[in-house]
N, C-alpha and C positions, 0 to 999 in steps of 0.2 A: 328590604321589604318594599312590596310594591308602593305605593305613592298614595293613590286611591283607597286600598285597603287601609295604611296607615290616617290617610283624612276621615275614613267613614267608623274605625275604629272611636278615635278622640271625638268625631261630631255625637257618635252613639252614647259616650261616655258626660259629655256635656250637658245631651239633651235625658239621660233616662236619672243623673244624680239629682238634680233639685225636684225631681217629682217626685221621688223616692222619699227625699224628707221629708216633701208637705205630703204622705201619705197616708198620716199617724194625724194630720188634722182633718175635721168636720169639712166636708167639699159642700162648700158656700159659694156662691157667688166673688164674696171679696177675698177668699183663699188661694180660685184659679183667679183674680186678678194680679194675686201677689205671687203666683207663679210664674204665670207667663213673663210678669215682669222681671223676675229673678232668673229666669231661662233664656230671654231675652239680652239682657245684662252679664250671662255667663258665657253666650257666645258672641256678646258684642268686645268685650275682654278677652276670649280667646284668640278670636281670629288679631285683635290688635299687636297682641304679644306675638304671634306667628308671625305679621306685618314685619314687626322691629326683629326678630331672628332673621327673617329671608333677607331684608334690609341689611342686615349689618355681616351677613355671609356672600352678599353680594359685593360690601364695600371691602369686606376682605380678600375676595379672590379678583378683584376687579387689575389687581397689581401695574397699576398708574394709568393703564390703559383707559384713555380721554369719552373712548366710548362708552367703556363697562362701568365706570365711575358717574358719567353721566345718568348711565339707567340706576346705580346703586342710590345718589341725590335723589332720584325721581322717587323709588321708593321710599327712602326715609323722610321725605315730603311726604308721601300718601302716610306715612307711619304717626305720624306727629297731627296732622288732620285727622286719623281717626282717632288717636287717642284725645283728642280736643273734643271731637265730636263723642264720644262714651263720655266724659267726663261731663259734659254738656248736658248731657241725657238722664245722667244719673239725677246732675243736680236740679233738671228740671222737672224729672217725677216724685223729687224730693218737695219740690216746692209743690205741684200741684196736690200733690198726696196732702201735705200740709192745708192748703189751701182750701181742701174739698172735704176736711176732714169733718166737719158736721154731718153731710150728705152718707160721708163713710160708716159714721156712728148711726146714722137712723139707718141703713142696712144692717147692721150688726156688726160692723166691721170697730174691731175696739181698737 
């Protein structure tokens, strides 16, 4: 399967499933807040786990070669970076979410 098709299938699939659930909710203000940020969060996780596959399919067929191994490091560097960084993300919309949560209740946001 071509490449592109396969990327634009899984991006279609990422981006049309969390609107689909908040679709059965009231479209408020703090609803498309908590989508986007779930949409956000769904492809910030995708593409990480993609990261660590191509990563670790690189370190596999790299077979000792000092160059191919070199690039496979570099990616499981960028792999662990982003996974640091989504995990980073989560728990600082967690906290702000927390943090702002008066502001959210006087919206309506329960």
């Amino acid at each position: 399967m071509n490449k592109k098709i396969l990327f634009l299938i899984l991006l279609a699939v990422v981006l049309v499933l969390p609107i689909e659930t908040h679709a059965q909710q009231p479209n408020t203000f703090c609803n498309m807040v908590k989508s986007v940020k779930d949409v956000s969060y769904n492809i910030g996780i995708t593409l990480v786990v993609v990261g660590w596959v191509i990563a670790g399919i690189l370190w596999l067929t790299s077979a000792g070669n000092p160059e191919k191994t070199g690039i496979a490091k570099k990616a499981i560097l960028a792999a662990v970076i982003g996974t640091i960084l989504i995990i980073i993300a989560g728990m600082g919309a967690n906290l702000v979410a927390d943090a702002l949560k008066v502001q959210w209740n006087f919206l309506g946001c329960g």
